[in-house]
C-alpha positions as CSV (number, residue, x, y, z in Angstrom):
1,X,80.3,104.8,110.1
2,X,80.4,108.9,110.7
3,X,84.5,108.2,110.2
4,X,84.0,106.1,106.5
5,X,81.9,108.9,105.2
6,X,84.6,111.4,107.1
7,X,87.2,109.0,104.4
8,X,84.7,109.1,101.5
9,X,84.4,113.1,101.4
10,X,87.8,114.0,101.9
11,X,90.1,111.1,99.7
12,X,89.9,113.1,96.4
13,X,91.1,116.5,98.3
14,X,93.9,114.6,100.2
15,X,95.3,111.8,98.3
16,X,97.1,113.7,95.7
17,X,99.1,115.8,98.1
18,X,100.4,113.0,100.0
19,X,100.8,110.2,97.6
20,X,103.4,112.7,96.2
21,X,105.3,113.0,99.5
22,X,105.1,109.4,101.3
23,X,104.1,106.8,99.0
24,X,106.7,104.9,96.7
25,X,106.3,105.3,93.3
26,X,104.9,101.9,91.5
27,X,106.9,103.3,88.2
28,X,110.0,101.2,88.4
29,X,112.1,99.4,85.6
30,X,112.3,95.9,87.0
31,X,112.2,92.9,84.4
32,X,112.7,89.8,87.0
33,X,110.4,91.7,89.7
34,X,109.5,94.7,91.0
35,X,110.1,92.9,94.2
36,X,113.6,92.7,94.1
37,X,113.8,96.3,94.0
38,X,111.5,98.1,96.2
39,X,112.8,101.0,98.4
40,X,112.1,101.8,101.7
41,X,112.0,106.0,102.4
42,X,112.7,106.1,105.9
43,X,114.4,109.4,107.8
44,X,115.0,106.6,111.1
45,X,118.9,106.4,110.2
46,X,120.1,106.3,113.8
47,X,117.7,103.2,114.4
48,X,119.4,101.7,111.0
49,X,122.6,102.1,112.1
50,X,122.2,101.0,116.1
51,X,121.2,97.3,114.2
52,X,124.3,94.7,114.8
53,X,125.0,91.9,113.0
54,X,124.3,89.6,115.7
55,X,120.4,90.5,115.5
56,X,120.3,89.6,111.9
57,X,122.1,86.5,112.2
58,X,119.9,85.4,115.6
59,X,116.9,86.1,113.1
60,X,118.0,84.7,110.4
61,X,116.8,81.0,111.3
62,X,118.7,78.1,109.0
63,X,119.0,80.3,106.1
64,X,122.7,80.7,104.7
65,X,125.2,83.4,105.5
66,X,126.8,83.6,102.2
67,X,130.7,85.3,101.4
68,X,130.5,88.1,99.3
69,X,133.4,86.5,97.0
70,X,130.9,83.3,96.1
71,X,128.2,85.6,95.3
72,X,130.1,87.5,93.0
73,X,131.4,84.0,91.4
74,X,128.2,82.6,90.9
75,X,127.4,85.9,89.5
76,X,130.2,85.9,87.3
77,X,131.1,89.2,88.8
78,X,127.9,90.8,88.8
79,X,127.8,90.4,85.2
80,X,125.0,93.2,83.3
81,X,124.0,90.3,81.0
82,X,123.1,88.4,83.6
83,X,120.8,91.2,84.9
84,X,116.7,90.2,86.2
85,X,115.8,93.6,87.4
86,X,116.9,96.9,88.6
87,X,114.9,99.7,91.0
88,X,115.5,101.5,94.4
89,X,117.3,98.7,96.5
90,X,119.7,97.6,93.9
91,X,120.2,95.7,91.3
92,X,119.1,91.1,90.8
93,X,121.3,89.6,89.2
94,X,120.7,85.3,88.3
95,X,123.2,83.6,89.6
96,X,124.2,79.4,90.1
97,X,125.1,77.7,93.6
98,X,125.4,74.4,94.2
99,X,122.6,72.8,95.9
100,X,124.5,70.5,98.6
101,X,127.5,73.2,99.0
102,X,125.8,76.1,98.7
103,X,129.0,77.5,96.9
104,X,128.8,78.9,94.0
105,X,128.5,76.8,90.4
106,X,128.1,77.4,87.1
107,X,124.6,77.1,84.9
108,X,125.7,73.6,83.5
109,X,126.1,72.0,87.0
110,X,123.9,74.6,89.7
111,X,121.2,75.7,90.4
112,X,119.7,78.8,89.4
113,X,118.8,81.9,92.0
114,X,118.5,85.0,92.0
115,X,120.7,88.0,94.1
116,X,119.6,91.0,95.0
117,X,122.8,93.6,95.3
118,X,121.8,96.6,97.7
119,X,123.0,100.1,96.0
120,X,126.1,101.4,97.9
121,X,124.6,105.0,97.7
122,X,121.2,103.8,99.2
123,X,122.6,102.5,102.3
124,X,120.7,104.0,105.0
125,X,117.6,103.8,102.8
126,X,117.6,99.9,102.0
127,X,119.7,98.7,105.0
128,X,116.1,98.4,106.7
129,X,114.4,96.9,104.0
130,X,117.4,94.7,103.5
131,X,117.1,93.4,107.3
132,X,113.1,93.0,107.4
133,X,113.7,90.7,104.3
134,X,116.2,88.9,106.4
135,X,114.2,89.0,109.7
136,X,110.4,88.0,108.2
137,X,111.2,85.8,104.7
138,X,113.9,83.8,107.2
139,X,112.0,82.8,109.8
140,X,109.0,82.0,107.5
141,X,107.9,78.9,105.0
142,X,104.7,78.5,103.4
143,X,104.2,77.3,99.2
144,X,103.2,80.8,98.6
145,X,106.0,83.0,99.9
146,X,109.0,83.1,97.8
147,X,112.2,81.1,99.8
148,X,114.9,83.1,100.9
149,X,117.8,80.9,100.8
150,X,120.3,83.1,102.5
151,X,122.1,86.8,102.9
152,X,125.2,88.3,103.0
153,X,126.4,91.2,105.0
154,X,130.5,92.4,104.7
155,X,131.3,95.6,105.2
156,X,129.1,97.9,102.8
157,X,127.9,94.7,100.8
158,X,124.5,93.9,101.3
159,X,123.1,91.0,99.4
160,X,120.1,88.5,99.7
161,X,119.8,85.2,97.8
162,X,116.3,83.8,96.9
163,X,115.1,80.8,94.8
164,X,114.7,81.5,91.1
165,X,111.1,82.0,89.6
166,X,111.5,81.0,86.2
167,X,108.3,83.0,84.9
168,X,109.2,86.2,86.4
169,X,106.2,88.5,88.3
170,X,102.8,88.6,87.3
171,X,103.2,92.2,86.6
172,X,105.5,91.0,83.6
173,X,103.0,88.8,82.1
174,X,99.5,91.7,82.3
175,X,101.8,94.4,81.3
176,X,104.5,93.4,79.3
177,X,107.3,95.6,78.5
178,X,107.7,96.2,74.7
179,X,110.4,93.5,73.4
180,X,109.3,91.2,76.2
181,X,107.4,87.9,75.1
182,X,103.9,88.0,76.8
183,X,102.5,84.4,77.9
184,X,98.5,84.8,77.7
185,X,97.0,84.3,81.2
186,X,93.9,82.1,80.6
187,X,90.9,82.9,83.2
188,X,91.5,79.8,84.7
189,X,95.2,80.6,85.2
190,X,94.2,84.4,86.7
191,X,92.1,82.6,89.3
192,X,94.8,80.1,90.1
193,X,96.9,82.4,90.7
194,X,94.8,84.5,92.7
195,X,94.0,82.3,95.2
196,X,97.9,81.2,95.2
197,X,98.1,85.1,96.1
198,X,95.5,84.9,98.2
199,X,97.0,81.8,100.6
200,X,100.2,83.5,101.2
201,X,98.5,86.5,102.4
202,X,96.1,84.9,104.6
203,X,98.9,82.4,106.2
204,X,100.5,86.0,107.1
205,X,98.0,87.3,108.5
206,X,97.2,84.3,110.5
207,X,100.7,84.1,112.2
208,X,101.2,84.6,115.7
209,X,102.9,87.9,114.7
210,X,99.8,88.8,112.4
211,X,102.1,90.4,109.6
212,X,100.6,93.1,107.7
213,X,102.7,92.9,104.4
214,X,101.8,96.5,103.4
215,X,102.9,96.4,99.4
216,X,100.8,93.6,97.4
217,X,101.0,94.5,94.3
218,X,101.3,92.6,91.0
219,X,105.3,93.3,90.8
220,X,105.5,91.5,93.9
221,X,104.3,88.1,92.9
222,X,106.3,85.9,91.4
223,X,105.3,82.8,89.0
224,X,107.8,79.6,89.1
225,X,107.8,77.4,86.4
226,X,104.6,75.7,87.4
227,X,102.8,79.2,87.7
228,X,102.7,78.7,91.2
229,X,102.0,82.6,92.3
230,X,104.7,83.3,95.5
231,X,104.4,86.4,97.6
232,X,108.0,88.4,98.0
233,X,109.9,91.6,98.9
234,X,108.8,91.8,102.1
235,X,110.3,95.2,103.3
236,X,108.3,97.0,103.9
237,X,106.1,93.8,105.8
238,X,105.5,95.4,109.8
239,X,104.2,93.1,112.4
240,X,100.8,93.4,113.1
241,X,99.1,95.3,116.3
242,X,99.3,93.9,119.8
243,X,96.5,92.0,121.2
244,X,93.8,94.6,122.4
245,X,94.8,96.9,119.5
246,X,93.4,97.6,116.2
247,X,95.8,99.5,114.0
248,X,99.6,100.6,113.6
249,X,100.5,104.3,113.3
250,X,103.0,104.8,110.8
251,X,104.5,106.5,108.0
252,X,102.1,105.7,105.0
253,X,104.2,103.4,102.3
254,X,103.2,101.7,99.8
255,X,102.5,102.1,96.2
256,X,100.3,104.5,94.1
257,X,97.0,103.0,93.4
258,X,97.1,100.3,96.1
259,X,97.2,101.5,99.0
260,X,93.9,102.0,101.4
261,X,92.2,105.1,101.9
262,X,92.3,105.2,105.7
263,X,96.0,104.2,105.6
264,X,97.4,107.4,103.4
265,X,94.6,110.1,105.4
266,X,95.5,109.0,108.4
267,X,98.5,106.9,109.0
268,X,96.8,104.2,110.7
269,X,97.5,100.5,108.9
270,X,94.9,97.6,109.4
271,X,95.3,94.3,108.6
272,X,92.8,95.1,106.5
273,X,94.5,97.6,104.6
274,X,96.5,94.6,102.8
275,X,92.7,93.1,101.8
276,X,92.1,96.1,100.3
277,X,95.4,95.8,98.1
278,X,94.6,92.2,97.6
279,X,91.3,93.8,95.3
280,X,92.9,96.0,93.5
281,X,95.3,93.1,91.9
282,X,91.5,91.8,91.2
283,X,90.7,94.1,89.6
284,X,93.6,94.6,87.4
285,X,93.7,90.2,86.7
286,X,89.7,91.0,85.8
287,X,90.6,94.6,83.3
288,X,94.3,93.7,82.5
289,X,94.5,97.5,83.2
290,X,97.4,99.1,85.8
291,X,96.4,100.1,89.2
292,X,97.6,103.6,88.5
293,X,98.9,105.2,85.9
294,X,100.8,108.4,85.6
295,X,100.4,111.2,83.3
296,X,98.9,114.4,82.8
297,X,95.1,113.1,83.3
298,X,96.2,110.2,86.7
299,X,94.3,106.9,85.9
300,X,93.5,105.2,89.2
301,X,91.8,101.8,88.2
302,X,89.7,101.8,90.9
303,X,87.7,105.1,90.3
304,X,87.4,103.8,86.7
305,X,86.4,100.3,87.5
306,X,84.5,100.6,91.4
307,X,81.3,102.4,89.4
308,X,80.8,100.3,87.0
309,X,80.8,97.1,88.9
310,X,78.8,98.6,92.2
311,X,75.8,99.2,89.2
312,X,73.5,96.1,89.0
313,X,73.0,96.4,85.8
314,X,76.8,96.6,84.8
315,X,78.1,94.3,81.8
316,X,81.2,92.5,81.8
317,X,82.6,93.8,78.8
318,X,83.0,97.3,80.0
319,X,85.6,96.4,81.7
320,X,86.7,92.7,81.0
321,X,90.6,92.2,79.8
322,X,90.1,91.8,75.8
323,X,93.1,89.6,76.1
324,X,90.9,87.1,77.1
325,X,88.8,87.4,74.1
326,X,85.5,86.5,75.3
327,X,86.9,83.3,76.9
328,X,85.8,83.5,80.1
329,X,83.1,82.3,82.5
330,X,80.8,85.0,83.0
331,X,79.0,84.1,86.4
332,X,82.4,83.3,87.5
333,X,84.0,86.8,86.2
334,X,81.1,88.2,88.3
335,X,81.7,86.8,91.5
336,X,85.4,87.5,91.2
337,X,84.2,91.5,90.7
338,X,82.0,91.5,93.4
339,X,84.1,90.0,95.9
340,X,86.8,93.1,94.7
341,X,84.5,95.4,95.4
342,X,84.1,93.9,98.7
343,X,87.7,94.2,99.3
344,X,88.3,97.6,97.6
345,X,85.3,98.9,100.1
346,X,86.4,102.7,101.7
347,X,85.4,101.2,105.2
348,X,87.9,99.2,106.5
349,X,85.7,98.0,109.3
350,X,83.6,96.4,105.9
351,X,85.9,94.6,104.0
352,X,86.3,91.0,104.3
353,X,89.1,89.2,105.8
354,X,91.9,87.7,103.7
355,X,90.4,84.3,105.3
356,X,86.9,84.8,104.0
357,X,88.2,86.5,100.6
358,X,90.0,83.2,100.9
359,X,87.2,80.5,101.3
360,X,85.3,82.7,98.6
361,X,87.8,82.1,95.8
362,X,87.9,78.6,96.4
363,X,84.2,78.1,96.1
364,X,83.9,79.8,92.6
């Protein structure tokens, strides 16, 4: 307990000096997702470099090693209209294959995906990225992760090809961009897709490997046409600690306003750090406010939000989305906020795990 209050005194001395230096930014200018286009700062280039082909392809699993030449057909040559998103890895581009081929097609007769294009000039940044995409999304297959249906590596060209989420991130549908068409997220749809969240977090965490995903965040989910919420961008995802250990030290990453306390003082990543992530998208599906935003004055949400809700006496409307217009169950709305504040809580050793947050979403 001495270390939590140790975190508790010092957070608001220490975060703003190193969120500037080691924590992505979450101000990017993706459309499709966020998620395509996440960028990994590592200085580790030597390690980058030392990684041969025939790792990635013994990795890979029964995904698709695609030619360069078929992605940039299916692309029509990388075509800007044809643009999803754009951020630090590269650029997405939507694309048609044929489904029995695999080749590329056009829209009349394929089916849609979407291609992430690595930036020549970030190279040595997103190579790593690129490859834990390759390495963690390849080898795993759950309804709530987001199918990576293959790669391409020739010479500098560094591609991936996932399925096509037809109703882009959730990030696009709380904040939309101004021109964009918003689609109103109904309570019942915010909880729907919060346990979809939810379920692909906790099958990660209950892998042999015991991933620690390391940046959920509304950008990285992805709706399909269904609304089916699918995890994805998995690069900066590590594999959790060995049996008999507790934590991972490592450089902090992650993005401003979601990452855990303990992680960005000290370096060392829980599996419970990604639980606390997990309540700050709560919070932000309960407030339709951003986790952080930048300006002269910072807004974190949760040092706006984490009073009010931590007060017995709190009302709902302080804080409640007014996109959902009063239409919302209140003892529901409750339970959702409470259980945030569970997972937003500055212990780690306190919060629940993703398996109880879990059961407890289902039961509401």
């Amino acid at each position: 307990m001495g270390h939590c209050i140790s975190i508790l005194l010092n957070f608001s001395n220490v975060t703003g000096r190193r969120r500037s230096k080691n924590i992505l930014s979450s101000e990017k200018t993706s459309s499709y997702s966020e998620s395509c286009a996440s960028t990994n700062r590592t200085n580790n280039t030597q390690t980058i470099i030392s990684t041969d082909m025939s790792t990635t392809r013994t990795n890979s699993g029964g995904i698709n090693n695609f030619k360069f030449r078929q992605l940039r057909k299916s692309t029509r040559k990388f075509d800007p209209a044809n643009e999803l998103g754009k951020g630090g890895f590269g650029t997405v581009y939507k694309g048609w294959i044929n489904p029995k081929t695999m080749r590329a097609s056009n829209e009349n007769h394929g089916m849609p995906v979407a291609v992430k294009k690595l930036n020549l000039d970030q190279k040595i940044q997103g190579f790593k990225e690129w490859k834990a995409e390759v390495d963690f999304l390849g080898s795993l297959s759950h309804p709530n992760l987001v199918k990576l249906l293959g790669y391409c590596w020739e010479g500098k060209e560094h591609l991936l090809v996932y399925e096509y989420m037809l109703k882009g991130s959730l990030e696009n549908h709380l904040f939309p961009r101004r021109g964009l068409n918003k689609l109103g997220l109904s309570w019942d749809l915010r909880l729907k897709i919060a346990i979809d969240a939810a379920q692909g977090l906790t099958f990660l965490h209950a892998t042999d490997q015991r991933i620690i995903y390391r940046d959920f965040k509304v950008s990285n989910i992805l709706l399909d046409e269904d609304f089916v919420g699918k995890i994805s961008d998995f690069g900066l995802a590590k594999l959790g600690p060995k049996e008999g250990e507790t934590h991972l030290s490592t450089q902090v990453m992650g993005s401003l306003g979601y990452v855990a306390p303990e992680y960005i003082l000290t370096g060392h990543l829980y599996m419970k750090s990604d639980v606390y992530s997990y309540g700050v998208v709560l919070l932000e599906l309960l407030s339709g406010r951003r986790a952080y935003v930048k300006s002269r004055t910072p807004q974190n949400l949760v040092d706006w939000m984490k009073p009010m809700v931590s007060d017995r006496k709190y009302h709902v409307s302080k804080f409640i989305d007014p996109q959902l217009e009063e239409n919302y169950p209140l003892q529901k709305v409750r339970r959702v906020a409470t259980l945030a504040l569970q997972c937003i809580d500055d212990c780690h050793d306190s919060r629940p795990t993703m398996k109880d947050v879990l059961d407890c979403l289902k039961s509401i």
